[in-house]
Structures are given as structure tokens and as C-alpha cells.
C-alpha positions, 0 to 999 in steps of 0.5 A: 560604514556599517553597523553590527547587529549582535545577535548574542555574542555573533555580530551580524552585518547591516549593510548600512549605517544606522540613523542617530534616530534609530540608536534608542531602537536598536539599544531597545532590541539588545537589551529589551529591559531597557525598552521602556526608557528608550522609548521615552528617551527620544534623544540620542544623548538620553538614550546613551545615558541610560545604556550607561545607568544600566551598564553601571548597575551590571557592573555593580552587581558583579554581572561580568558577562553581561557588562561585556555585551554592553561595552561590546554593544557600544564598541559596535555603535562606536566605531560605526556611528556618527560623528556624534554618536562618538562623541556622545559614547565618549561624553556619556557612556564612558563618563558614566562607568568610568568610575566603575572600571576599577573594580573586578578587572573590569576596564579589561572588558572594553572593547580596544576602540573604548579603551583608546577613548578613556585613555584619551579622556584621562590625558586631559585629567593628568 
């Protein structure tokens, strides 16, 4: 596997995949204000929570283009991370803006890979 590197909106190719260790950098260098938490954040399950919390204030502030980076950003980590880092994009990530994915059409933004997970997560809700 491989990771993509988003260098604003084109993906570049990494040739390998990217450590769990190295999740909360790789957020950090895409969304520098996020720096401070991901340094503290250690984990790879803090750091997603994070990315999540500011997913949700972009969201609630009706920053569309930019909320279409995060889930673009996490669609990549997604599809290309771990087995664990999927599973922490489902639990974390997805459980946190979920809430939020009505408003302003904004489920239409995720990433197909994102979309297929929710919808898995909401059969075991119906």
C-alpha cells in the first residue's frame, strides 16, 4: 500500500505507507493549525479526535471547501492506513461528525470510501 500526500487539492504518491506513529505529523503538516494539539496528541486515537473536533468546527462554520480537504485527507488515511487506523477513522472521525453530516449537504462531500463506512455503521443503529 501507499499513502497520498495532499499538496492542496493534488495528491502526491509516497512509495510506502505511513507509520501509525507518524498520523499525528502527517495531520500537523496538512492542517498546520492543528500542530500544537498533534504534538501533545501522541496517540494515534487523540490525534484523530482532534482532526475530528476541527472537522466539526469547519463544518459548523459553514467552511465547505475546506471540510472537503479534511474528509479528502481522511478518505486517503483511510483507504491507506492500518488496520487500526481504519478502525479508529470509523470509530473516531466518523462518530464524531456524523452529527453534523445533514447540514449543508454536507455527507455529499465524503469521500465514497467514508460514505460506505457510515453506512455500515448506521445499519447497526437501524
Amino acid at each position: 500500500m501507499c499513502i497520498w500526500h495532499l499538496n492542496g487539492l493534488y495528491p502526491v504518491k509516497y512509495n510506502d505507507m505511513l507509520p501509525d506513529a507518524k498520523i499525528p505529523l502527517f495531520i500537523a503538516q496538512q492542517i498546520p493549525a492543528l500542530l500544537p494539539g498533534m504534538q501533545q496528541a501522541g496517540a494515534v486515537t487523540k490525534a484523530i479526535g482532534a482532526f475530528s473536533a476541527y472537522t466539526r468546527q469547519l463544518i459548523k462554520g459553514g467552511q465547505l471547501n475546506e471540510v472537503k480537504k479534511c474528509f479528502s485527507m481522511a478518505g486517503v488515511l483511510y483507504r491507506n492506513g492500518s488496520a487500526a487506523l481504519k478502525c479508529t477513522i470509523e470509530n473516531v472521525f466518523l462518530f464524531g461528525v456524523s452529527p453534523f453530516l445533514e447540514a449543508q449537504h454536507v455527507k455529499e462531500l465524503l469521500p465514497a470510501s467514508l460514505r460506505n463506512a457510515r453506512n455500515r455503521q448506521l445499519q447497526f443503529i437501524i
